[in-house]
C-alpha positions in Angstrom: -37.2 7.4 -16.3 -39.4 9.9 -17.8 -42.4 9.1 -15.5 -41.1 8.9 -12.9 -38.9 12.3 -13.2 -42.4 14.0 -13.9 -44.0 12.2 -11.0 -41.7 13.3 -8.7 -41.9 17.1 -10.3 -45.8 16.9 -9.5 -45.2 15.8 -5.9 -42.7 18.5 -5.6 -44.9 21.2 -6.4 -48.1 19.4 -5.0 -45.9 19.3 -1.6 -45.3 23.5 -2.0 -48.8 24.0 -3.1 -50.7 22.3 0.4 -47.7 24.3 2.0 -48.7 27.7 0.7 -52.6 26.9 1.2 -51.8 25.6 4.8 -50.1 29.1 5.3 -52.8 31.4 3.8 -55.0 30.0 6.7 -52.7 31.9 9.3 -54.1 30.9 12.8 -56.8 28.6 10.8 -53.8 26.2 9.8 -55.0 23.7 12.3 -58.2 23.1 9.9 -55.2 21.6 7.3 -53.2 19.4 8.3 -49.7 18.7 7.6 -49.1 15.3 6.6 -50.3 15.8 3.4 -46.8 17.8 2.4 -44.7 15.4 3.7 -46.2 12.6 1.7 -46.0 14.5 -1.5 -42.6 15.4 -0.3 -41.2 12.1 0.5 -42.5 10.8 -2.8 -41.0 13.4 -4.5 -37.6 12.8 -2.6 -38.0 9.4 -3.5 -38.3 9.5 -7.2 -35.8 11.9 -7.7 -33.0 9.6 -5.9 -34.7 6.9 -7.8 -34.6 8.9 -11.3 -31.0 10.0 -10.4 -29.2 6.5 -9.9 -30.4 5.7 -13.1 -29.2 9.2 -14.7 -26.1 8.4 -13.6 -25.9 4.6 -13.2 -24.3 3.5 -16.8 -24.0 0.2 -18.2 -20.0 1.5 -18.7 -19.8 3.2 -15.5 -20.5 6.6 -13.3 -21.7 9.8 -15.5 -21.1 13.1 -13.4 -22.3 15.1 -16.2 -23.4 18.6 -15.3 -27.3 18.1 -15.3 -26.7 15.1 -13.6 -24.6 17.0 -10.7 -27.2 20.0 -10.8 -30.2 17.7 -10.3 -27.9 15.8 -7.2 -27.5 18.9 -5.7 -30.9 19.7 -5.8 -32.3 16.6 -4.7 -30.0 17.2 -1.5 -31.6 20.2 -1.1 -35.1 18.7 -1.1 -34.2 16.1 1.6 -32.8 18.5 3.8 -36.2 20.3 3.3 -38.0 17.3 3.4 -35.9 16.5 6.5 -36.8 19.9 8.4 -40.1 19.9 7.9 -40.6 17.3 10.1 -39.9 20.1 12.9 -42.7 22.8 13.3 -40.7 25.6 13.0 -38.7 25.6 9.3 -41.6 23.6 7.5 -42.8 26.9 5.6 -39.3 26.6 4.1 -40.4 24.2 1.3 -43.0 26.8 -0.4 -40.0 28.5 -1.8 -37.1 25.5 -2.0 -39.8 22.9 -3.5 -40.4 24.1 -6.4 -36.7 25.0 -7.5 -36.2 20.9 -6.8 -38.5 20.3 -8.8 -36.7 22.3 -11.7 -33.5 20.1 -10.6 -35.5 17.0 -11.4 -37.4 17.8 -14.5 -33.9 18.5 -16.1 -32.4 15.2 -15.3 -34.1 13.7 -19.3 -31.9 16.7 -20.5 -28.8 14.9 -19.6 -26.0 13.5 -21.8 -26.5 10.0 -21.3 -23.6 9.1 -23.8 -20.4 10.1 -22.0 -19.2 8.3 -19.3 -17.2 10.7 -17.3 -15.6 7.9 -14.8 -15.4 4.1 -15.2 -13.7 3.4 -11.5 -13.1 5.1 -8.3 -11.3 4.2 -5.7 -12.7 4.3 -1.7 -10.7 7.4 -1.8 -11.8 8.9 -4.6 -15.9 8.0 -4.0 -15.6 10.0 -0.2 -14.2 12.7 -2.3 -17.1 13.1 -4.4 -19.5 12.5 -1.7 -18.2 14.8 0.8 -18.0 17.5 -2.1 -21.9 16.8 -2.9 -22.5 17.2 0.4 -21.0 20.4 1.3 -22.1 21.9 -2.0 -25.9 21.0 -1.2 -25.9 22.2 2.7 -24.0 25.8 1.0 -26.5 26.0 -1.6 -29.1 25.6 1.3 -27.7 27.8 3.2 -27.8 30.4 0.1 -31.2 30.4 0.1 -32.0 30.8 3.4 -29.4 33.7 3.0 -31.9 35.4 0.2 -35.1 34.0 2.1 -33.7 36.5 4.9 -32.3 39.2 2.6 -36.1 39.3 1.4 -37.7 39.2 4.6 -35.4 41.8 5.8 -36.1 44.0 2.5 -39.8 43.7 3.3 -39.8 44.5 6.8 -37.7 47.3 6.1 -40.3 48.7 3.5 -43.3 47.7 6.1 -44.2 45.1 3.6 -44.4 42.2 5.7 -47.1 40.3 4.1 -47.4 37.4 1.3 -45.5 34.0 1.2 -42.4 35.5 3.2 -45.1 35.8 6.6 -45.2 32.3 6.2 -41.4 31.8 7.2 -39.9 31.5 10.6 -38.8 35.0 12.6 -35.4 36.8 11.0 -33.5 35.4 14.6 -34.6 31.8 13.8 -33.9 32.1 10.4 -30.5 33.5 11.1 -29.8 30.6 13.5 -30.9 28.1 11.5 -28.7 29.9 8.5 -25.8 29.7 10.5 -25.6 26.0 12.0 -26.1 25.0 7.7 -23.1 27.2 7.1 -21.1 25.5 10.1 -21.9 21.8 9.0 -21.4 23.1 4.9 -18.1 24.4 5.9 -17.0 21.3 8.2 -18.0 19.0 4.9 -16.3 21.4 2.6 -13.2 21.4 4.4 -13.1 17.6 4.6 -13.7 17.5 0.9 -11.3 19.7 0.1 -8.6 17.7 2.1 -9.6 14.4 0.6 -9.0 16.2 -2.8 -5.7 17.4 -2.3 -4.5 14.2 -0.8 -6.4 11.6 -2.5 -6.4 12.9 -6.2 -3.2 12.5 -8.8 -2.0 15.2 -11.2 -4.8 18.2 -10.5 -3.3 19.8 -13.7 -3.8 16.8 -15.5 -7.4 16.1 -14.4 -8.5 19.7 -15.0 -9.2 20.5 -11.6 -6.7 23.7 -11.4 -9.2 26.1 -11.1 -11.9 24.3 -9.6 -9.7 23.8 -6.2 -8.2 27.1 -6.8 -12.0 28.8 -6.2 -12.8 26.2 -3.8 -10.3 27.0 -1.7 -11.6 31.0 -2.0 -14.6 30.2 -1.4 -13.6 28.1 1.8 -11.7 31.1 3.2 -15.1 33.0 2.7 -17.1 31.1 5.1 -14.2 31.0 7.4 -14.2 34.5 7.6 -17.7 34.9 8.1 -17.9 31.8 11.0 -15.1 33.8 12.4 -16.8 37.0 12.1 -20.1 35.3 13.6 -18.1 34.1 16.4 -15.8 37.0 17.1 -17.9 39.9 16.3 -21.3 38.4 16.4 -21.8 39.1 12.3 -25.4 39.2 11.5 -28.1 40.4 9.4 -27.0 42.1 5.5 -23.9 41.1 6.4 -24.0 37.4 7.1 -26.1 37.3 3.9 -23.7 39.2 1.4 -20.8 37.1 2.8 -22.9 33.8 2.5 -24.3 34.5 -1.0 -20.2 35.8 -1.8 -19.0 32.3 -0.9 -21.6 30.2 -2.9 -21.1 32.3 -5.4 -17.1 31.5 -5.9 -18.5 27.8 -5.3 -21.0 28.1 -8.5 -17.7 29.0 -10.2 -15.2 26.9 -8.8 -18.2 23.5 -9.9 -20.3 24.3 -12.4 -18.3 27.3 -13.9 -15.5 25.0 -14.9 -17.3 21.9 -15.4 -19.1 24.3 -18.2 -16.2 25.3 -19.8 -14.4 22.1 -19.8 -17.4 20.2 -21.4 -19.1 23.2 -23.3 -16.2 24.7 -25.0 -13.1 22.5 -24.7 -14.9 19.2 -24.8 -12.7 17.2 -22.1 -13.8 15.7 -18.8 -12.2 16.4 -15.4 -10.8 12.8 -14.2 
């Protein structure tokens, strides 16, 4: 796994690197071409999913360990770059997001590849989980689009417009785009959060308390803010402080608990 975890942390960055050289060109882009990107991207995309079934792929069953479900959410995040990119408009997006993928995959040998944190799921159980994964990746996206614009916005406000932020779509593009990942996040998140509470046994029992106590926070944030969006027409600092609030309670809700349940109590949720 090794080799090919660091293969696909060299396309990753190789992918960013062509993107950031096509952008210092500015009108001269034309003279690079884009294809380049997307191949290192899709090969990065590629290993990682590759490196990640067999991260958490077992011999005694599923390991949902917390590198393991870092590195998931990350790859996510890359295909959805990946995915974008092949529009003209967001490609510039994967000079920043590529390389923090690429930190997702490189910590995937780190993993505990000893505990198996679940043996069998049931259909239920598995659209759970994958609808979670989902919404938590498209949020996360959608988090740093929100600090993408709080930076542009910082910038422009200081008549600093220049370096790798130039190379980013308009603030009213960016915004848009923000805010159809927050509506799909949020549609996914509220399915996952219904499977949960329907589909799952004995949340006290399974240690998952606190993690649907935050989640559920965290839901009502975006709520508010689509409802703002749509009511009020909620934009700009605003949009971004409320986005970055919800992830936020959703860092805690996952990987808050999940890190005290394994780091310090030493018990698995499920």
């Amino acid at each position: 796994m090794t080799a090919t975890v660091l293969t696909a942390f060299i396309a990753y960055l190789a992918a960013a690197a062509w993107l950031f050289v096509r952008a210092r060109r500015g009108a001269n882009a034309i003279t690079v071409p884009r294809w380049p990107a997307l191949v290192f991207a899709g090969i990065g995309v590629t290993l990682h999913a590759v490196a990640l079934y067999l991260a958490i792929h077992l011999p005694g069953g599923l390991n949902f360990g917390l590198i393991n479900m870092f590195s998931l959410m990350a790859w996510q995040i890359g295909l959805l770059t990946f995915a974008s990119s092949l529009r003209t408009g967001p490609a510039n997006f994967g000079i920043v997001l590529y390389p923090l993928v690429a930190i997702g995959v490189l910590l995937l040998p780190l993993g505990d590849t000893t505990t198996v944190v679940l043996r069998q799921m049931s259909w239920q159980l598995e659209a759970h989980v994958l609808l979670s994964v989902l919404a938590y990746g498209l949020l996360a996206l959608a988090a740093f689009q929100a600090i993408l614009l709080a930076l542009q916005d910082f910038r422009l406000r200081h008549h600093r417009p220049g370096g790798v932020l130039l190379a980013l779509p308009p603030l009213a593009a960016m915004e848009t785009l923000l805010f159809q990942t927050l509506a799909l996040g949020f549609a996914l998140l509220s399915l996952a959060l219904f499977s949960g509470l329907i589909f799952i046994e004995d949340l006290l029992g399974q240690h998952l308390a606190h993690k649907t106590v935050l989640s559920i926070f965290a839901w009502l944030v975006f709520a508010v803010l689509l409802w703002g969006r749509w009511r009020f027409g909620w934009r700009g600092r605003t949009a971004m402080r409320w986005t970055l609030g919800g992830f936020s309670l959703l860092v805690l809700a996952y990987f808050g608990s999940k890190l005290v349940l394994e780091a310090v109590k030493g018990v698995h949720w499920g």
